[in-house]
C-alpha positions as CSV (number, residue, x, y, z in Angstrom):
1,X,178.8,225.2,55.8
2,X,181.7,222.4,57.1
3,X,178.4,221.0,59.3
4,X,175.8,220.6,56.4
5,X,178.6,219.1,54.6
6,X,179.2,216.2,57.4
7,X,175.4,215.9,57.8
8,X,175.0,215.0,53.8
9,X,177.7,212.3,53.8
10,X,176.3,210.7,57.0
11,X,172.6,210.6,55.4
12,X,174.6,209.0,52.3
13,X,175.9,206.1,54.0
14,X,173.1,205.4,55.8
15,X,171.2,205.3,52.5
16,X,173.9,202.9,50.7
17,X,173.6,200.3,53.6
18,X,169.9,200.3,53.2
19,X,170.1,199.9,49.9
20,X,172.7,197.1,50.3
21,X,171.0,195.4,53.0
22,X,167.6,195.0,50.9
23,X,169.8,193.3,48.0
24,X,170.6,190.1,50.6
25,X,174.2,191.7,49.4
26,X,177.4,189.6,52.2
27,X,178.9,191.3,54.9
28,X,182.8,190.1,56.1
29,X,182.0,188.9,60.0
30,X,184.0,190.7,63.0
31,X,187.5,188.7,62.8
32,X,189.9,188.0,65.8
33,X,193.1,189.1,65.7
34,X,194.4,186.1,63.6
35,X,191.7,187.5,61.1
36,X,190.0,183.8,61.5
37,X,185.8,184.1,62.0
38,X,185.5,182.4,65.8
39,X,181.9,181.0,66.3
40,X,179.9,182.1,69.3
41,X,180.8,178.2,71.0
42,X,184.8,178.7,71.0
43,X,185.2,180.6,74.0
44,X,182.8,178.6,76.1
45,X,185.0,175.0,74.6
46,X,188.1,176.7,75.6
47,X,187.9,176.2,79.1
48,X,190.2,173.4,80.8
49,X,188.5,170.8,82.6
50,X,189.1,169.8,86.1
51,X,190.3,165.7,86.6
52,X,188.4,165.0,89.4
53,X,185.3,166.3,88.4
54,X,185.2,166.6,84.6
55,X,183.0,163.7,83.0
56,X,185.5,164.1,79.7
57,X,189.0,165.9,78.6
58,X,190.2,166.1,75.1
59,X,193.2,167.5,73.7
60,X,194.5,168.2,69.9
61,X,190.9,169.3,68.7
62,X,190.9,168.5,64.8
63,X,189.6,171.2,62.3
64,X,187.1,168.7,60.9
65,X,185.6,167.2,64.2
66,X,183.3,164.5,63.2
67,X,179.5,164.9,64.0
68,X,176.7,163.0,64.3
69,X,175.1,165.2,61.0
70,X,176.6,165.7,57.8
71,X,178.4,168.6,57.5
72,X,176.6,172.5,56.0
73,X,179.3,173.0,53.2
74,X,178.3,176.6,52.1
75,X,180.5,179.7,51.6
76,X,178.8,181.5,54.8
77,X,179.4,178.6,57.2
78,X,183.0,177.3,55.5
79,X,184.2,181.5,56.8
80,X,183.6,180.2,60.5
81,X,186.1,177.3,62.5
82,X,184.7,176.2,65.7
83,X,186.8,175.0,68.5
84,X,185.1,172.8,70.2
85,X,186.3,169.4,71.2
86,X,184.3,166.5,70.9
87,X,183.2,165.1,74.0
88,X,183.5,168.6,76.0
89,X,181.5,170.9,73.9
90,X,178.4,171.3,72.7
91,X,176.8,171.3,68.9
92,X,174.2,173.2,67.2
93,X,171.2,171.4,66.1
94,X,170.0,172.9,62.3
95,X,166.8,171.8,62.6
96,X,165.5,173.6,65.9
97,X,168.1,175.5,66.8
98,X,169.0,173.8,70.3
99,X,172.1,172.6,71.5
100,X,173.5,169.0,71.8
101,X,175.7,167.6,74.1
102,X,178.7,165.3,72.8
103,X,179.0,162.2,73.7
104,X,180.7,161.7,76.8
105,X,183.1,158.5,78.0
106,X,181.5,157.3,82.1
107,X,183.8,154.2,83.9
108,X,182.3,152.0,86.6
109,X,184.4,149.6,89.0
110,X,183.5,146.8,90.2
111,X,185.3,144.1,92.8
112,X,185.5,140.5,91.2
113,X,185.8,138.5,94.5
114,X,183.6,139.7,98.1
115,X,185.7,137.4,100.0
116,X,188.0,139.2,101.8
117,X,190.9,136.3,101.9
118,X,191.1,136.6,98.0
119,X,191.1,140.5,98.2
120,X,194.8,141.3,99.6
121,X,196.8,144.2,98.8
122,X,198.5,143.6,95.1
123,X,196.1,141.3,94.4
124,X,192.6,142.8,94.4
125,X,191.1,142.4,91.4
126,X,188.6,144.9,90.5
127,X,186.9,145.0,86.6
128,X,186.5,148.4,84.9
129,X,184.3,148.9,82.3
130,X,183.1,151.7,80.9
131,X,180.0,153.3,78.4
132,X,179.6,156.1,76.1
133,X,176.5,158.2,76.6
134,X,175.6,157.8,73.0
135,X,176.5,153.7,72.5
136,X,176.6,154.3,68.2
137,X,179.6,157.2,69.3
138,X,182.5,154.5,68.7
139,X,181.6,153.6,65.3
140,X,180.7,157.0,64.0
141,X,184.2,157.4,64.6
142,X,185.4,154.1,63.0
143,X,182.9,154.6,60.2
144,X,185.0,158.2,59.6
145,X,188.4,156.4,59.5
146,X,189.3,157.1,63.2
147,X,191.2,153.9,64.8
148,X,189.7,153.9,68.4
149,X,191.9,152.3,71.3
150,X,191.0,152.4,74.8
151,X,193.5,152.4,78.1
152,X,193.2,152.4,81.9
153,X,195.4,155.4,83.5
154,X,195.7,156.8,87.0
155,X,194.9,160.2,87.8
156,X,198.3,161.4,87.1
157,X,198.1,159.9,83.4
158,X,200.2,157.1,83.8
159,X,199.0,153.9,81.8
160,X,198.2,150.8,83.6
161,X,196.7,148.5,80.8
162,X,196.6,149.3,77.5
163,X,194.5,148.0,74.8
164,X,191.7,146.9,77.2
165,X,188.0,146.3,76.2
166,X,185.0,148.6,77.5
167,X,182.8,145.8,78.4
168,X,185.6,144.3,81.6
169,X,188.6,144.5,81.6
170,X,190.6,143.1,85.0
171,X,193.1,144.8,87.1
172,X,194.9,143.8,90.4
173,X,194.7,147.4,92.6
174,X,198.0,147.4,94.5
175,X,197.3,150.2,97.0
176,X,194.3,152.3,98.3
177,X,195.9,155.7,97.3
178,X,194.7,155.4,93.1
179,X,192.0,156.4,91.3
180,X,191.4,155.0,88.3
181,X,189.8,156.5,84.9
182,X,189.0,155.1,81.0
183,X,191.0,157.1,78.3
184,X,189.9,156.9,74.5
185,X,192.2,157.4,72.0
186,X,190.9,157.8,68.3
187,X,193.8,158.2,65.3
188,X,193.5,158.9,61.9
189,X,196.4,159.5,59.5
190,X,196.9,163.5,58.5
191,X,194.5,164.5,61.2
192,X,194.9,165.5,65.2
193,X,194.8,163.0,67.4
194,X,191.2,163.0,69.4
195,X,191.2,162.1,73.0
196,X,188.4,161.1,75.7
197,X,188.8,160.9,79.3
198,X,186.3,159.3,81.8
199,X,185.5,161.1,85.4
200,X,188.4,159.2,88.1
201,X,186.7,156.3,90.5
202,X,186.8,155.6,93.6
203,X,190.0,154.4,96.0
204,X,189.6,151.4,97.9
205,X,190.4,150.8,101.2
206,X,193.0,148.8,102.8
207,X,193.6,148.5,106.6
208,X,196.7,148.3,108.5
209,X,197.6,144.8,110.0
210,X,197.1,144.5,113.7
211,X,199.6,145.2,115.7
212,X,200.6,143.4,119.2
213,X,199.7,139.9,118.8
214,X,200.1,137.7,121.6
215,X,199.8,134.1,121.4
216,X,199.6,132.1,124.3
217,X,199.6,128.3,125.1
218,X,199.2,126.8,129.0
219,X,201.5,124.0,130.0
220,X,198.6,122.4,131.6
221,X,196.1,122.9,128.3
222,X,195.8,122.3,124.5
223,X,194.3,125.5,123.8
224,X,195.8,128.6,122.2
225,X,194.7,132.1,123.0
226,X,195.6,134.5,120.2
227,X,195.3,138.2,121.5
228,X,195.5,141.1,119.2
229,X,195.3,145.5,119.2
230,X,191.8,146.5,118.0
231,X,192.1,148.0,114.0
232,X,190.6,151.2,113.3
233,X,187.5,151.1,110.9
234,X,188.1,147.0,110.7
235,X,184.5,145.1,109.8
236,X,186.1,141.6,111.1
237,X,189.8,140.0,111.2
238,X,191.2,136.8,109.8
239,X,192.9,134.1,111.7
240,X,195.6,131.9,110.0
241,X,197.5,128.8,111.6
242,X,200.5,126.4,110.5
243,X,203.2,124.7,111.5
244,X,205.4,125.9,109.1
245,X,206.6,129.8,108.9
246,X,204.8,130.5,105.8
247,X,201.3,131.6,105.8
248,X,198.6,129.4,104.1
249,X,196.5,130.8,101.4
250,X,193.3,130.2,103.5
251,X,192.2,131.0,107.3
252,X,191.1,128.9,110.3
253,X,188.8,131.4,111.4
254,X,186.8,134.6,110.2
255,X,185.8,137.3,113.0
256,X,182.8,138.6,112.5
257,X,183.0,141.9,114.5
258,X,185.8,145.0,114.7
259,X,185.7,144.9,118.2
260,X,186.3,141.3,118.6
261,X,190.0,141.0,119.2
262,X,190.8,137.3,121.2
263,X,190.2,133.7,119.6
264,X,191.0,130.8,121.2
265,X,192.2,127.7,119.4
266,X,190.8,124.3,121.0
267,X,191.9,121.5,121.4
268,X,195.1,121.4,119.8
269,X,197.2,118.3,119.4
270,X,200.5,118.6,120.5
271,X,203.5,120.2,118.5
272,X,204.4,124.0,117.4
273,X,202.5,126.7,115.5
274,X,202.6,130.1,113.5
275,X,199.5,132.3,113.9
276,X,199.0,135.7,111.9
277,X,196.0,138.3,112.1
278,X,194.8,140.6,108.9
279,X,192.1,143.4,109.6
280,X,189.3,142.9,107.6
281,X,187.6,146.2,105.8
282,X,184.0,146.2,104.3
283,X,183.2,149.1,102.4
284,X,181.3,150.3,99.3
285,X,182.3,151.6,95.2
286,X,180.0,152.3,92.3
287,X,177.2,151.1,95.0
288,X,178.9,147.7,95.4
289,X,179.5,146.3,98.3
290,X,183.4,144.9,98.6
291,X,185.7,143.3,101.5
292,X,189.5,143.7,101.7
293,X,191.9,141.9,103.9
294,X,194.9,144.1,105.7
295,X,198.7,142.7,105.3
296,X,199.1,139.6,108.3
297,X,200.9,140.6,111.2
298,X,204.0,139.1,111.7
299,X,204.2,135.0,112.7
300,X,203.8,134.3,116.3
301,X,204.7,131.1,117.9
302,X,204.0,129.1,120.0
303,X,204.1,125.0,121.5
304,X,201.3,123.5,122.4
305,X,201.9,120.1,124.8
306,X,200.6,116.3,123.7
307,X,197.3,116.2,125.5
308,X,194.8,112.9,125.5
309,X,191.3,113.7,122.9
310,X,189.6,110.8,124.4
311,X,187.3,111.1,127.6
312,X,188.3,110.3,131.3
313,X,188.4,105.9,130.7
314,X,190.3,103.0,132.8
315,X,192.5,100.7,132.0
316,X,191.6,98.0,129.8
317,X,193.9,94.4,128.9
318,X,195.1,92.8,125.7
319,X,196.8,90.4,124.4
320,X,198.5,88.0,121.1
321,X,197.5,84.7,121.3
322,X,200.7,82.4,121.7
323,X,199.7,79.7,120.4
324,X,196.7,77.9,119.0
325,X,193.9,77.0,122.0
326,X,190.3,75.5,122.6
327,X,187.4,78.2,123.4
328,X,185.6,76.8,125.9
329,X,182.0,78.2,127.1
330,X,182.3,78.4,130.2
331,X,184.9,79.1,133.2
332,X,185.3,75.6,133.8
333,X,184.0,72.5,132.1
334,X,185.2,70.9,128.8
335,X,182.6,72.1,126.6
336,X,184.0,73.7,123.7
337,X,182.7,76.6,120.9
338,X,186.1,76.4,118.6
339,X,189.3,77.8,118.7
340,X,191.6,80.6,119.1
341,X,194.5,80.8,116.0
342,X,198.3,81.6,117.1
343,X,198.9,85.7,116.4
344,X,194.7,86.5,117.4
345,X,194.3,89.6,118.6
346,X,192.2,89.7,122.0
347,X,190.5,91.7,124.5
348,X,190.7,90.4,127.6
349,X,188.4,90.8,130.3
350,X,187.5,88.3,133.5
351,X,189.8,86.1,134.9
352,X,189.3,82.5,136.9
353,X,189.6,82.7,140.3
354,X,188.9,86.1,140.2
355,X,190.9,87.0,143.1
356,X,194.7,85.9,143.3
357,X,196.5,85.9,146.4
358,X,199.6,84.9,145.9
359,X,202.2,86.2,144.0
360,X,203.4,83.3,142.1
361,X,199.7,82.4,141.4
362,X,198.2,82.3,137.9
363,X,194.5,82.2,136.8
364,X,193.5,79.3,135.6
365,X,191.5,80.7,132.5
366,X,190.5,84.1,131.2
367,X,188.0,85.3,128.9
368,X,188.9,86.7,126.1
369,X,186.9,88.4,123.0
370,X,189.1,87.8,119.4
371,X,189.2,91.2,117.3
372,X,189.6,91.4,113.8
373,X,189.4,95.0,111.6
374,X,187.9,96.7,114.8
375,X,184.9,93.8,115.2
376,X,184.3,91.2,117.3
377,X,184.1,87.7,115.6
378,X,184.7,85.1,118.7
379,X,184.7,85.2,122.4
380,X,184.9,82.7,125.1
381,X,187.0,81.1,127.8
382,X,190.6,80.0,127.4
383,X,193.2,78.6,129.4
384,X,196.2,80.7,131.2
385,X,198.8,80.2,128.7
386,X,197.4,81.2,125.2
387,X,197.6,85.0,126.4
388,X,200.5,84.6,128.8
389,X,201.4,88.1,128.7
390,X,198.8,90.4,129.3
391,X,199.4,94.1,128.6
392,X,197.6,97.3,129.6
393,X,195.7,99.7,127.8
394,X,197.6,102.4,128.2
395,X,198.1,106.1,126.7
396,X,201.7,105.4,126.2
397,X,203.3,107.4,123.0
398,X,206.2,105.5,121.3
399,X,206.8,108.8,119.5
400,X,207.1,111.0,122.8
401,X,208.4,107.6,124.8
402,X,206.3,108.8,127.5
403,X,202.5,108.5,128.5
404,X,199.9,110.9,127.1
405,X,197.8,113.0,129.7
406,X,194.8,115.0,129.8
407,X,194.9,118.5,130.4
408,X,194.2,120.1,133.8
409,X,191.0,121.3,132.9
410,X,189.6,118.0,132.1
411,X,190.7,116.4,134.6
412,X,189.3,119.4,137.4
413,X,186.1,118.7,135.9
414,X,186.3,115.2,135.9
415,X,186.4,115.2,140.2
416,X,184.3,118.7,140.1
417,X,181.4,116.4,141.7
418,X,183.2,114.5,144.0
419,X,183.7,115.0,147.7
420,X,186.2,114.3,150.6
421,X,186.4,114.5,154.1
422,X,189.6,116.3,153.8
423,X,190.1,119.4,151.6
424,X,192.7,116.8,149.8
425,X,191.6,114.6,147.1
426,X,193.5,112.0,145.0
427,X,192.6,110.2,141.7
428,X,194.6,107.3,140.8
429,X,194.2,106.9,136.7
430,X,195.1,103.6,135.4
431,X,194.6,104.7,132.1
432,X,197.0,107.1,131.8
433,X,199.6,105.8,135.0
434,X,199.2,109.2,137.1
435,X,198.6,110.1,140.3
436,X,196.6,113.2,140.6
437,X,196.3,115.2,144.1
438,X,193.6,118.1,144.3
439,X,193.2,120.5,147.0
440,X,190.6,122.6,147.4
441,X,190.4,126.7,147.0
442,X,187.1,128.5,146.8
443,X,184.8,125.9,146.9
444,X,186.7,124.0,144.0
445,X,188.8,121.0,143.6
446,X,192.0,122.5,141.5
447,X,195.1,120.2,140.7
448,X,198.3,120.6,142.9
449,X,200.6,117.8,142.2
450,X,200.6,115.3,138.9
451,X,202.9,112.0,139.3
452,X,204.4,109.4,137.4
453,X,203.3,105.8,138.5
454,X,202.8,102.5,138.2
455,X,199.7,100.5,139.2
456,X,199.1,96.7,139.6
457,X,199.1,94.5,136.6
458,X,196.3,92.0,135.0
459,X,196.9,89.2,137.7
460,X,197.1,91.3,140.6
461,X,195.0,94.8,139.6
462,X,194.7,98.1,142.1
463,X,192.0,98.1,143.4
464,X,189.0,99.9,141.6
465,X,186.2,102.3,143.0
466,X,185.5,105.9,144.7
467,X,185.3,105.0,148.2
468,X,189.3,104.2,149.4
469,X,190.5,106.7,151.9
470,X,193.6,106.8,153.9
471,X,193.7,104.6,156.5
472,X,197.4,105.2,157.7
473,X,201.3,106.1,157.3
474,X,204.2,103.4,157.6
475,X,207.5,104.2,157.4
476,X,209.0,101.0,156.1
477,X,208.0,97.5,154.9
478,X,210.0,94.3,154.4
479,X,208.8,91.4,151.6
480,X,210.5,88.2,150.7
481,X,210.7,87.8,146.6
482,X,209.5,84.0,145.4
483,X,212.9,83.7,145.3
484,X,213.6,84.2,148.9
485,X,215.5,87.8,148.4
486,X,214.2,90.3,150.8
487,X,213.1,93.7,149.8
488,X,211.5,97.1,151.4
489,X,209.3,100.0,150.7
490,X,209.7,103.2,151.9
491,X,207.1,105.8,153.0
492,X,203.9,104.0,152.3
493,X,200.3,105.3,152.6
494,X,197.6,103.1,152.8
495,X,194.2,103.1,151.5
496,X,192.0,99.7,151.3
497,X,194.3,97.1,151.5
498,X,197.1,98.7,149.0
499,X,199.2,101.9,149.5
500,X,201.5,104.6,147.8
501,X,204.8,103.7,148.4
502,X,208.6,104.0,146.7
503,X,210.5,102.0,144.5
504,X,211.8,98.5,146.2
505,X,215.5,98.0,147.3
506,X,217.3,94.9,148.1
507,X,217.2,94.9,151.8
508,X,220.8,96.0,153.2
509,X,221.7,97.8,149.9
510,X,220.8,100.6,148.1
511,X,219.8,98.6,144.9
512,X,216.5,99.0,143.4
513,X,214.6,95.7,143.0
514,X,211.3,97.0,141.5
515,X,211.2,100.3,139.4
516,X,208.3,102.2,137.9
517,X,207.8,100.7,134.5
518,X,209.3,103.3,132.0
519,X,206.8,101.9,129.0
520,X,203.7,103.0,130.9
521,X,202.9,99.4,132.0
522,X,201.1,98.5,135.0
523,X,203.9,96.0,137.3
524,X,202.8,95.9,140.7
525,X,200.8,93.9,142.9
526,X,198.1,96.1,143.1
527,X,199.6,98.8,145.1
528,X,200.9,102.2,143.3
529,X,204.5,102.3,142.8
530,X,205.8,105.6,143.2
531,X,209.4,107.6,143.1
532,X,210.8,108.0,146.7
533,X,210.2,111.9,146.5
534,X,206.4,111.8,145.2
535,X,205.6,108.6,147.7
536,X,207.1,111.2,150.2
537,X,204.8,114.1,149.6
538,X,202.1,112.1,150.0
539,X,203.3,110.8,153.3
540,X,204.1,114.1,154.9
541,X,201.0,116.3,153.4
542,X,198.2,113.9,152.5
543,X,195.9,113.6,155.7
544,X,193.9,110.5,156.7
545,X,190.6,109.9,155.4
546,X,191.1,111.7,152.4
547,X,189.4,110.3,149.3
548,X,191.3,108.1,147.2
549,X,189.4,107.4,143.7
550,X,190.5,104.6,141.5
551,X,189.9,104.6,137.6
């Protein structure tokens, strides 16, 4: 009987909800446990998203999220809240059915400068911009009442530049350890604040300055050797130079090449220099290609000696007119072509006679070409005393008060043709007032010995040419001045008809009558003056019929 009973009010219910269900008649929808409807989407918008590989993150998700269709307002649909969060979530389309995608925030980074002097740690400047996948998204949300401001934060949130635009906005990156991300804020008064975040970016790399540098200067060149620890990963390196211990804002050189890691610096004139090295990187973000420079290492110095620019040259004369005088055409003869002014500056060149022998003689006239602003504008023959004194040519530097050489390597290639019957060689420049003495190793002349000197003057020149050898050694020589005062040599070594020999001294004293000429001035009579040490070398290691050039 208590089984029928059951069965009966089971077959009633089922009836009522038939009956019910036919009418269209509302049914309440399966609540949570807040007793709030939660739509079918909530759970899936709940999730958190990652910050490295989420496109967007939002927080404080509004109960009246703003859509791109206006809103269903009926009684059935007002009994469900959805959760979702705009830009992470998705929304239902009521015309088909299918789902939508909200828009979502993308950032792209781009370097400003691919020149890697410019792009130093702190001040790289990279622009960010950034795009909505749905470009009208911004001013639905304006057109709703929603202020929309836009930032540029690290990945740990922090804000680096507020209030920056989406289309570039600049920032210096100040290490390679950041990534970088786009962050939307949209306001509006009584509601929840709506927040978009754009995926992180890319770090950029910066390499570590070189370490070990080594520069280097020979006494006997002008060229610097900078040496330097190859940099991991480094595309290149920059090479800065100055004589001050500041760095300049631009390099001397850029290396093409990470496994590059010497440059030599030619040529330098004399004085003392700061070098530095940065590794350069070359790498790629948001499918740009980008250069960065490392820190410089720290300054390394070094001095670099006064060496001659010019080519291997002789001696040539000048002189300041005196006083006014005739130009004559020829040597001898009273034909004139003008004049020479007092204070004209002159070149001069041949001399009449040619050859004097005596030492009190004088020529009679010499020729002589007038310069003005670097150009010849007269030239003929003038008598002896309008250029009285008649001065050499010479690499003498006022500044260094001492005469200017060239380096050793110029010089070894300067006699790398020439031969000697000895494996000695000496080259007398008149140029520069040095006595240079090669001896040969290998096959190849190499300097051994570089002296001080004095050769013969205007009137009474050293003889020229590459065909003087040594002839023979004398110990001593005596010489009456024009004055009748007698003097002596020491340790002379002939070639032709002049020698190498010391410094005079008043015969029976130890006073020096004739000195090398401190001023880089020829003052002999055509011999080469010497100090009693060098003159001695020669005299004790030079052998006869070694070659003896004159230049």
């Amino acid at each position: 009987m208590r089984i029928k009973k059951k069965l009966f009010v089971i077959l009633l219910c089922i009836s009522v909800l038939t009956v019910f269900s036919a009418a269209g008649i509302p049914v309440a929808a399966e609540t949570g446990t807040s007793g709030t409807s939660v739509s079918e989407d909530s759970t899936a918008s709940d999730k958190s998203v990652d910050d490295t590989t989420a496109i967007t993150d939002s927080v404080d998700t509004p109960a009246d999220t703003p859509a791109d269709t206006p809103a269903d307002t009926s009684s059935a649909k007002k009994t469900s809240v959805s959760t979702t969060s705009i830009g992470t979530g998705s929304s239902s389309d009521s015309k088909n059915g299918s789902k939508k995608a909200n828009p979502t925030l993308s950032i792209i980074a781009v370097p400003k400068d691919n020149n890697a002097k410019n792009n130093l740690t702190g001040v790289f400047k990279v622009s960010f911009s950034g795009s909505w996948s749905e470009s009208g998204y911004p001013a639905t949300l304006k057109k709703q009442g929603y202020a929309v401001k836009y930032s540029l934060q690290d990945s740990g949130g922090k804000v680096l530049k507020n209030g920056i635009s989406l289309s570039d906005t600049v920032y210096s990156v100040k290490n390679d350890k950041k990534k970088y991300r786009i962050v939307c804020v949209a306001t509006k008064k009584g509601k929840p604040t709506l927040t978009y975040k754009s995926a992180l970016t890319g770090i950029f790399k910066f390499l570590p300055a070189p370490s070990t540098v080594k520069v280097t200067c020979p006494k006997s060149n002008y060229n610097v050797t900078v040496k330097w620890s190859k940099v991991s990963d480094a595309n290149g390196y920059l090479i800065y130079r100055s004589k001050k211990k500041k760095i300049p804002a631009s390099p001397i050189k850029a290396i093409a090449g990470g496994n590059t890691v010497k440059f030599v610096d030619k040529k330098m004139a004399g004085g003392t220099y700061y070098y530095w090295v940065r590794a350069v990187y070359k790498g790629t973000n948001t499918g740009k290609t980008y250069k960065t420079a490392s820190t410089a290492s720290p300054a390394k110095k070094t001095t670099v000696k006064e060496y001659l620019r010019c080519k291997i040259q002789k001696i040539g004369w000048h002189a300041t007119a005196k006083k006014k005088g005739a130009l004559y055409k020829n040597k001898t003869g009273s034909a004139k072509k003008g004049s020479i002014k007092k204070g004209a500056k002159l070149v001069v060149t041949k001399k009449y006679p040619k050859l004097i022998k005596k030492q009190t003689a004088k020529p009679k006239r010499v020729y002589v070409i007038q310069i003005k602003d670097g150009k010849a504008i007269k030239q003929g023959w003038v008598k002896w005393g309008v250029v009285k004194k008649v001065k050499g040519t010479t690499s003498w530097n006022k500044k260094l008060k001492r005469t200017v050489d060239w380096p050793t390597a110029v010089k070894e290639a300067y006699v790398k043709n020439k031969s000697s019957k000895t494996n000695y060689l000496i080259w007398t420049s008149t140029y520069t007032q040095k006595v240079n003495i090669f001896k040969k190793k290998n096959g190849k002349w190499k300097l051994i010995k570089c002296f001080n000197t004095s050769t013969g003057k205007y009137v009474h020149p050293t003889k020229m040419g590459m065909k003087q050898r040594i002839k023979k050694h004398q110990k001593k020589k005596i010489r009456t001045s024009p004055k009748g005062n007698k003097y002596y040599f020491t340790h002379l070594t002939f070639f032709s008809s002049h020698a190498f020999h010391t410094i005079s001294w008043r015969l029976g004293t130890r006073r020096v009558v004739k000195s090398m000429n401190q001023h880089g001035q020829p003052n002999t009579l055509g011999s080469v003056r010497l100090s009693v040490k060098n003159a001695k070398w020669i005299y004790y290691n030079v052998p006869y019929n070694t070659r003896v050039l004159t230049h």
